[in-house]
C-alpha positions in Angstrom: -60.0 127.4 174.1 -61.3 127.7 170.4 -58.4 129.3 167.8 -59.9 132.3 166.3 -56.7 133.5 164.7 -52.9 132.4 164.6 -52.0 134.5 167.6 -54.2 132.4 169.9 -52.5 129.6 169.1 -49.5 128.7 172.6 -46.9 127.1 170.0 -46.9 130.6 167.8 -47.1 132.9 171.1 -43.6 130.5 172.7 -42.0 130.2 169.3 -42.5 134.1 168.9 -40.7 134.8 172.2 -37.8 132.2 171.0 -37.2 134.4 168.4 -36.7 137.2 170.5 -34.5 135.3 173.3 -32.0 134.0 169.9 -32.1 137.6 168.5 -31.3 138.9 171.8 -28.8 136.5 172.6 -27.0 137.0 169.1 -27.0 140.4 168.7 -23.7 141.1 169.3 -22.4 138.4 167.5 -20.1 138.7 164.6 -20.2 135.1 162.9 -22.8 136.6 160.1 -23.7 133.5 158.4 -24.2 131.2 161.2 -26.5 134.3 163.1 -28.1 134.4 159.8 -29.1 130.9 159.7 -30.5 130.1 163.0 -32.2 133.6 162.6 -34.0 132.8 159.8 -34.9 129.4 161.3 -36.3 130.3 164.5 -38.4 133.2 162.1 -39.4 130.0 160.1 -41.4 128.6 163.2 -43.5 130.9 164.1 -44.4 131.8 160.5 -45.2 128.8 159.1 -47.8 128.5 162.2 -49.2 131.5 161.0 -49.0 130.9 157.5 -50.3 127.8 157.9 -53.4 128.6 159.5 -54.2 131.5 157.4 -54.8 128.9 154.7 -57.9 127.7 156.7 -57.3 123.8 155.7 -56.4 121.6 157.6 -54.6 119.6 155.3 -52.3 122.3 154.7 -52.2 123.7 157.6 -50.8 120.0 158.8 -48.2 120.5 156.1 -46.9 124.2 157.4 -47.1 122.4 161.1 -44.4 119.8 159.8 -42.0 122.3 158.7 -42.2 124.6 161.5 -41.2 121.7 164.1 -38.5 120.6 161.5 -37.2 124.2 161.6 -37.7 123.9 165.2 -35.3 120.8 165.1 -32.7 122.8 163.4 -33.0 125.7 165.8 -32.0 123.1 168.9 -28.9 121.5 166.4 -27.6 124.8 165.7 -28.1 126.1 169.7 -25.4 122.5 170.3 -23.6 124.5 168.1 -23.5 127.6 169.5 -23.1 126.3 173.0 -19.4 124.6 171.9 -18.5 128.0 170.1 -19.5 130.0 173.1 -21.6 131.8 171.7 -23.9 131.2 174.6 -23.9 130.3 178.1 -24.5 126.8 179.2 -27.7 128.5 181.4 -28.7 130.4 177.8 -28.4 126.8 175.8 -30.2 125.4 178.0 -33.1 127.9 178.7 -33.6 128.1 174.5 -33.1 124.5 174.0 -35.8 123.4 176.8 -38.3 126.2 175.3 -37.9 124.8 171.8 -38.6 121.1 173.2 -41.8 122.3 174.3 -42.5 124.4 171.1 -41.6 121.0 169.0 -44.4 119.0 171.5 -47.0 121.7 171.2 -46.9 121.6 167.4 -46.7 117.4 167.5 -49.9 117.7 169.4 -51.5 120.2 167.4 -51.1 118.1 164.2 -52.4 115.0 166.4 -56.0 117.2 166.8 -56.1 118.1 163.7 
């Protein structure tokens, strides 16, 4: 399938619906700096896929990839995190965990083709 804009691409569509599953599953929570945090890191994925690609160079493109799987890899640290404060279920950690492995591959293998 050929990438005409950012919202064709699968890691931006899956990272988008992470956002929604860790919003959803924090709403209610009252620990305002750590909600804050993995908010604004799980945000950081899909828009540096976007932002990324907007650029329309590969080189930097590449360079927004990088930080959106290392914002990726803080996401799963800080749903560890949340798991042992119960913040979420074991079924929740593990459904948002597993969805953000395969967000992290996705982008690997996008940066590979590139």
């Amino acid at each position: 399938m050929k990438i005409e804009r950012f919202e064709d691409i699968i890691s931006w569509q899956k990272s988008r619906n992470l956002s929604i599953i860790i919003y959803s599953l924090l709403k209610n929570n009252h620990d305002l700096g750590f909600k804050d945090q993995i908010q604004r890191a799980v945000i950081s994925i899909s828009n540096n896929i976007a932002e990324g690609y907007e650029r329309r160079s590969n080189k930097e493109f590449k360079q927004f990839l990088y930080i959106a799987k290392g914002s990726c890899g803080e996401v799963r640290s800080m749903l560890y995190i949340a798991l042992e404060l119960n913040y979420i279920s074991r079924t929740e950690f593990e459904q948002t965990y597993n969805l953000g492995i395969e967000i992290s591959k996705l982008i690997s293998g996008l940066i590979r083709t590139l």
